[in-house]
C-alpha positions in Angstrom: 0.0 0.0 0.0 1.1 3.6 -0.4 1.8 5.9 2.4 -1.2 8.4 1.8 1.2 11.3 4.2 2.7 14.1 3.0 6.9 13.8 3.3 8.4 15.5 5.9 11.6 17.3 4.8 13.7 16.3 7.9 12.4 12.8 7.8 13.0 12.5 4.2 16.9 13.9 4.4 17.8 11.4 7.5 15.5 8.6 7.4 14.9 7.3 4.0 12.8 4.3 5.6 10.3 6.2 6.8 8.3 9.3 5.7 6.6 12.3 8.3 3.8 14.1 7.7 0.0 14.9 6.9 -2.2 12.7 5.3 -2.8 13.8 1.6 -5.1 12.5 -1.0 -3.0 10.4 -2.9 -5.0 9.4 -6.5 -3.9 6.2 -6.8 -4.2 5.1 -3.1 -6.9 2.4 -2.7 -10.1 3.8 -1.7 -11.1 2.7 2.0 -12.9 -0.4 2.9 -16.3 -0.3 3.9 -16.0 -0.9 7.7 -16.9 -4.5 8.8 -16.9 -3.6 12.7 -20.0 -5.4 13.8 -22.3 -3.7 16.3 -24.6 -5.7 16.7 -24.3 -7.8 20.1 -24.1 -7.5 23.7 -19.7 -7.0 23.2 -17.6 -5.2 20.5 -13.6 -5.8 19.9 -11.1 -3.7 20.3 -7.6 -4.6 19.6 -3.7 -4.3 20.7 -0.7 -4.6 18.7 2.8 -4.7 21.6 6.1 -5.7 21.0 5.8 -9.2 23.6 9.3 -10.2 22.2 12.6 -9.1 20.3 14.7 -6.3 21.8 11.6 -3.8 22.1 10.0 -6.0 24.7 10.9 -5.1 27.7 9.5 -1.5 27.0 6.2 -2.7 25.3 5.1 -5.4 27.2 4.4 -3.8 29.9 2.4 -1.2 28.0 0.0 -4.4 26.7 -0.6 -4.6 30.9 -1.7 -1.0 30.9 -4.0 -1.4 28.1 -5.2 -4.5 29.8 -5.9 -2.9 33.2 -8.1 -0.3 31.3 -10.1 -2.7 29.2 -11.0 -4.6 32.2 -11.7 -1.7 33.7 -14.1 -0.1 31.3 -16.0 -3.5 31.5 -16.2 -3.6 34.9 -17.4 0.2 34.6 -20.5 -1.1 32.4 -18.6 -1.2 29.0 -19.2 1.5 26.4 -22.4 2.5 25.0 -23.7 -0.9 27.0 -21.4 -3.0 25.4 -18.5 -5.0 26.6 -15.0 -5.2 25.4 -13.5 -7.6 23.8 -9.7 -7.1 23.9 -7.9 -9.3 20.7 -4.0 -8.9 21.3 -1.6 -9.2 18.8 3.0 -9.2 18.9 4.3 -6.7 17.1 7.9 -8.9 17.6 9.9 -5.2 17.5 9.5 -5.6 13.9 7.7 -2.7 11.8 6.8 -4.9 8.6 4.6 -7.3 11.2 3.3 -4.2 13.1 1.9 -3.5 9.7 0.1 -7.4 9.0 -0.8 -7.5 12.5 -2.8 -4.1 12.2 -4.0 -5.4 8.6 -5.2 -8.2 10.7 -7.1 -6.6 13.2 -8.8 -4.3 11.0 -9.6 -7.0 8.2 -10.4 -9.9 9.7 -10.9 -9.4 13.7 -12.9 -6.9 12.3 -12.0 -4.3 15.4 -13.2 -1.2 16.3 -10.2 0.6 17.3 -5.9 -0.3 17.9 -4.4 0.4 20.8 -0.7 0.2 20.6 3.1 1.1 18.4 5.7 2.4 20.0 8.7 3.1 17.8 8.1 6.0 15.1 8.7 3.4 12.9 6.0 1.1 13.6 4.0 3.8 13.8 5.1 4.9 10.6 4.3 0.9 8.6 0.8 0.7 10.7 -0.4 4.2 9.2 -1.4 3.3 5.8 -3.4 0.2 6.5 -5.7 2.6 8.9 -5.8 5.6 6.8 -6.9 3.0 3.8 -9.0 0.9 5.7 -10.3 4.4 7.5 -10.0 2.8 11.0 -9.0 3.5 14.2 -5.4 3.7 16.2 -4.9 5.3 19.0 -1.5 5.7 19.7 0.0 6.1 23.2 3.5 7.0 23.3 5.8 10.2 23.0 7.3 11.0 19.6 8.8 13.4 17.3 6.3 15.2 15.8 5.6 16.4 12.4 2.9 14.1 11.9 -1.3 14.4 11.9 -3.7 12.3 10.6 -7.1 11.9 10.8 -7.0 8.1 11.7 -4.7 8.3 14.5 -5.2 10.0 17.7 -2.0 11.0 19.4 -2.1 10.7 23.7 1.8 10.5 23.7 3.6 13.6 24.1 4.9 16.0 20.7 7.9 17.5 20.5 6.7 21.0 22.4 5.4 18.4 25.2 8.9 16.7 25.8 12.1 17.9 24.0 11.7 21.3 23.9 10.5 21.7 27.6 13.9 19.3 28.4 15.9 21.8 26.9 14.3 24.5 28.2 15.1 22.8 31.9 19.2 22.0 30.9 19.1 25.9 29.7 18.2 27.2 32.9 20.3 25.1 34.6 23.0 26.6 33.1 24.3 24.1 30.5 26.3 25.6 27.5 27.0 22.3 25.7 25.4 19.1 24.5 26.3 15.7 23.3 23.4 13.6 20.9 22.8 10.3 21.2 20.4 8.0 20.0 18.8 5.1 18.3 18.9 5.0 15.0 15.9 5.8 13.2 13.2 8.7 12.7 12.5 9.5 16.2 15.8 10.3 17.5 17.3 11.5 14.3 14.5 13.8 14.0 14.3 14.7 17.6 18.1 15.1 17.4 17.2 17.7 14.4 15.0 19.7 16.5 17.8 20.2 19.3 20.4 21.4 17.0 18.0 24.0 15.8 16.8 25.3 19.5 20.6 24.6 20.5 21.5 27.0 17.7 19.2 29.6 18.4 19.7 29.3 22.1 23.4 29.5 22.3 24.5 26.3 23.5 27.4 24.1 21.5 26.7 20.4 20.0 29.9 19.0 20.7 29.4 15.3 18.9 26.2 13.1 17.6 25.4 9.7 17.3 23.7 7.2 16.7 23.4 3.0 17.0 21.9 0.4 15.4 18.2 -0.9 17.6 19.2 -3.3 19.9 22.5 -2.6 19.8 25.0 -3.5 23.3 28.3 -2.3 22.1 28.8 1.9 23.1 32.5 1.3 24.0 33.0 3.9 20.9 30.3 6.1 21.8 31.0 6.7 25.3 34.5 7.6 25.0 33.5 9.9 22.4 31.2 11.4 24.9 34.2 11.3 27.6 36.5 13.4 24.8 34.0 15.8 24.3 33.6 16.9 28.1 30.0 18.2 27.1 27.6 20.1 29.8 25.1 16.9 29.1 24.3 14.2 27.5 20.8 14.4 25.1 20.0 10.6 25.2 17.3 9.1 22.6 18.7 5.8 23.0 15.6 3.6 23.3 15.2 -0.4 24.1 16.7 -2.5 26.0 20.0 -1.2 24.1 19.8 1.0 27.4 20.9 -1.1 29.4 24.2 -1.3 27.7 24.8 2.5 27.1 24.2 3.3 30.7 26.4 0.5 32.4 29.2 1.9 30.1 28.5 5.3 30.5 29.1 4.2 34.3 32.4 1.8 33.7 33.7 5.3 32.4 33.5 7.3 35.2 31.2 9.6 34.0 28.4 10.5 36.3 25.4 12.5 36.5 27.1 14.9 38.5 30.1 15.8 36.2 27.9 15.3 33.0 23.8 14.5 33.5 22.0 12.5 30.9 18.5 13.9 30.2 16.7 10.5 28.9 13.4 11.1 26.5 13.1 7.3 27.2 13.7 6.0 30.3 11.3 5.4 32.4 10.4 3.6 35.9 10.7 0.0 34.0 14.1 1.0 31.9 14.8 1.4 35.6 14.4 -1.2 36.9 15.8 -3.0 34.0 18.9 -1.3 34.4 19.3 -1.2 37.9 19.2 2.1 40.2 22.3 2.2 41.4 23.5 3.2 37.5 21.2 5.9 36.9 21.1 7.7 40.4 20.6 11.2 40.2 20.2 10.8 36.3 17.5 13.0 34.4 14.6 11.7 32.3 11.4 13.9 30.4 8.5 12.6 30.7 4.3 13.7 31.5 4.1 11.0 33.7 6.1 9.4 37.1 4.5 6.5 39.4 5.3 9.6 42.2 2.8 12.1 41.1 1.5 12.8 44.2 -3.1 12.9 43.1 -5.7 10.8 43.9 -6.2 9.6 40.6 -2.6 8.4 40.1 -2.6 6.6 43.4 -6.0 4.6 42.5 -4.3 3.7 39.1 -1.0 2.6 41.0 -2.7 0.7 43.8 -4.8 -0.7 40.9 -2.1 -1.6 38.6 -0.1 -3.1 41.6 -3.4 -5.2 42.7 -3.8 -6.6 38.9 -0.4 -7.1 38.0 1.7 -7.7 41.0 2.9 -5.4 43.9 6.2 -5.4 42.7 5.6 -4.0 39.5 6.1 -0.4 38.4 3.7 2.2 36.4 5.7 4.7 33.8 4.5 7.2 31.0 4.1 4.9 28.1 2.1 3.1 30.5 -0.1 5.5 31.7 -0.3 7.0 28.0 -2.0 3.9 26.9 -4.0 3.4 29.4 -5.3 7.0 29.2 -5.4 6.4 25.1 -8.2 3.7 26.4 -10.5 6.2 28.5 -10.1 8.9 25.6 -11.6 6.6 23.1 -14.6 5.4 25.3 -15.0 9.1 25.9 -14.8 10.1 22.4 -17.3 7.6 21.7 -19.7 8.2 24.2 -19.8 12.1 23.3 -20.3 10.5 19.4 -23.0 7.7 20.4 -21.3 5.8 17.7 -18.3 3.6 17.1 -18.3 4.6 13.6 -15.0 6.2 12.9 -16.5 9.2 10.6 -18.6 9.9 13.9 -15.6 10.1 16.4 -13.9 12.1 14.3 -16.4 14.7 14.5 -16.9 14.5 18.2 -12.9 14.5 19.3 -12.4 17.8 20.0 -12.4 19.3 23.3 -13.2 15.8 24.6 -11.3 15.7 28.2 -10.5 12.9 30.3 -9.4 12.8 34.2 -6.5 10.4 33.9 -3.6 9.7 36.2 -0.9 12.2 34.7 -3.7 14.8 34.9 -6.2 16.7 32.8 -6.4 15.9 29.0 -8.0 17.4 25.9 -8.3 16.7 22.3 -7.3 19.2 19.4 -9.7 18.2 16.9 -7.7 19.5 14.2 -4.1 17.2 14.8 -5.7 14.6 16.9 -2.6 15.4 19.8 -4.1 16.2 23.1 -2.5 18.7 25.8 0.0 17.5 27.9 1.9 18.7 31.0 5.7 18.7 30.5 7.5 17.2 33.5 11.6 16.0 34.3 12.6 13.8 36.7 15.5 12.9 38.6 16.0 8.8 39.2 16.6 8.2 43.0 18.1 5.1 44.7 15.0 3.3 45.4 14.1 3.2 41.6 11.6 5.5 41.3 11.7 8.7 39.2 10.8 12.3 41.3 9.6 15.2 39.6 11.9 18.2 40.0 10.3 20.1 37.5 7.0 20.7 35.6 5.0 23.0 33.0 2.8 25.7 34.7 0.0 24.4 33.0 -1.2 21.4 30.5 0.9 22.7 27.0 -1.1 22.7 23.9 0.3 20.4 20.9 2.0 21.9 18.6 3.1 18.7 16.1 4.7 21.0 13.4 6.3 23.7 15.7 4.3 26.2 14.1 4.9 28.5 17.5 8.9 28.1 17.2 10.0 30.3 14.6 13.6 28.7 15.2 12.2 25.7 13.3 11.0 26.3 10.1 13.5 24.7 8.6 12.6 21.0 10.1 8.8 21.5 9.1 9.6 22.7 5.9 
């Protein structure tokens, strides 16, 4: 199938794999299936597409538990529209080519009223087409880099004005001068990597190196002392998977610490933690909209409820919560539509709000993103990851950076 989405330029220039942008009516795209979502009975299905294995698992399966907890609790709430859920789960494998036939799947044959679920750009980026030309559902839950809307896909992750640029905002005041990029490589951290050279550029403050590693990756022998050389302020880490693991216990053998040179982390969250270990990321720095900390009723019931479900050892973080919240903003949107018929949520999404854990969140009807409040956190010894900083108030999204005048050259 074609990608019906307009190019991004930055995407374009350092990610030939994967395009960015706006959907567009592309003329010799495949006109879009007549829905075969059946209403009809006392239950409806929804579906989920994780990674459960491959080197993305250790992030994403954990998200399947959030989505999980939310389905079972919208049943137990009386369902939506008086029907019950019917969750149908599928493995992504951390592969975007099956992200795609598993979403095909869903919408095709398990005949599903709406995906929860992706978490790399780039399965994001395969799943895309098959709901734009199939004109179903996804509702994507986690933090990416932006330059992207389209009508099929409703964004509860955090843009790029709802996590990087609030990050560097924070290392600005703070008084660093000097950066060093790392990252993953593929369209998220490239990109996001794009959009820090252009605030760090109009902000004063020197990119002393860049780089990037293969997914999965567990060599950053080269990288680190690289880093070391460079002596930079801080370290801007998109690193993502459990390749995190492997950058951090290095970045430790080194000698480098968060004292001497702090690593602000766009993915790292209380499970990366966990999965690392504490004692190697104390007193490191992560962005996020979400900690298991937040100190509200609302995040304490979904903590104590997450804990009861899935184990009282077990951790909540922002992809997490995202996806769970992605699940109470569809059965709200559908509820203020009385439909499940996609052309009928559409119309009803904006201004719908939802009371979820991280706090209050709206829909922008017009880029599907909903408002988000910006938050960094410092890692402490027992694991856990305390907010030191947040936004004054929930930040509207701003996909293209149409507000930055700094970055017309990355949205094109």
């Amino acid at each position: 199938m074609k990608l019906r989405s307009t190019v991004a330029l930055i995407a374009a220039t350092t990610m030939l794999t994967a395009g960015c942008g706006s959907r567009a009516g592309d003329e010799g795209a495949a006109a879009a299936r007549e829905s075969c979502v059946d209403t009809s009975g006392d239950t409806i299905k929804v579906g989920a597409i994780n990674s459960l294995s491959g080197g993305l698992a250790v992030s994403e399966s954990v998200i399947r538990d959030a989505i999980t907890l939310g389905v079972e609790q919208v049943n137990a709430s009386g369902g939506v529209l008086g029907k019950q859920l019917q969750l149908i789960g599928e493995d992504g494998a951390s592969e975007p080519t099956i992200f795609a036939e598993k979403a095909q799947k869903l919408v095709q044959s398990d005949c599903v009223a709406v995906v929860f679920g992706g978490y790399t750009s780039a399965s994001r980026k395969a799943m895309l087409p098959v709901f734009e030309d199939n004109d179903a559902l996804l509702y994507y839950g986690q933090q990416y880099e932006g330059l992207e809307s389209s009508p099929n896909i409703f964004y509860t992750g955090a843009t790029t004005n709802q996590q990087i640029i609030p990050s560097l905002d924070y290392l600005k005041e703070q008084g660093v001068k000097s950066l060093y990029l790392v990252g993953s490589d593929y369209v998220f951290p490239r990109t996001s990597n794009a959009i820090v050279k252009a605030y760090a550029q109009a902000n004063g403050i020197e990119i002393k190196g860049e780089d990037y590693t293969p997914l999965g990756s567990t060599d950053f022998s080269t990288i680190v002392n690289k880093i070391r050389s460079a002596d930079a302020d801080a370290v801007f880490n998109v690193v993502v998977g459990d390749s995190l693991n492997a950058f951090f216990r290095e970045y430790r053998s080194a000698g480098l610490t968060a004292e001497a040179m702090p690593v602000m982390s766009m993915c790292v969250g209380e499970e990366e933690v966990r999965s690392i270990g504490a004692p190697t990321l104390v007193n490191q720095l992560s962005s996020w909209n979400y900690y298991q900390t937040l100190d509200s009723p609302a995040n304490k019931k979904f903590v104590e409820d997450f804990k009861a479900r899935f184990g009282a050892d077990r951790v909540t973080s922002d992809p997490m919560e995202s996806a769970y919240a992605a699940v109470m903003l569809w059965k709200a949107t559908v509820e203020k539509a009385n439909s499940f018929a996609v052309p009928d949520i559409q119309e009803a999404a904006n201004g719908v709000t939802v009371d979820v854990p991280e706090g209050t969140m709206t829909v922008d009807g017009e880029n599907h993103h909903v408002t988000k409040t910006a938050r960094i956190g410092r890692v402490a010894e027992d694991g856990l990851i305390y907010q030191v900083w947040e936004s004054p108030a929930p930040i509207e999204p701003d996909p293209y950076l149409k507000n930055y005048p700094w970055a017309a050259g990355i949205t094109g």
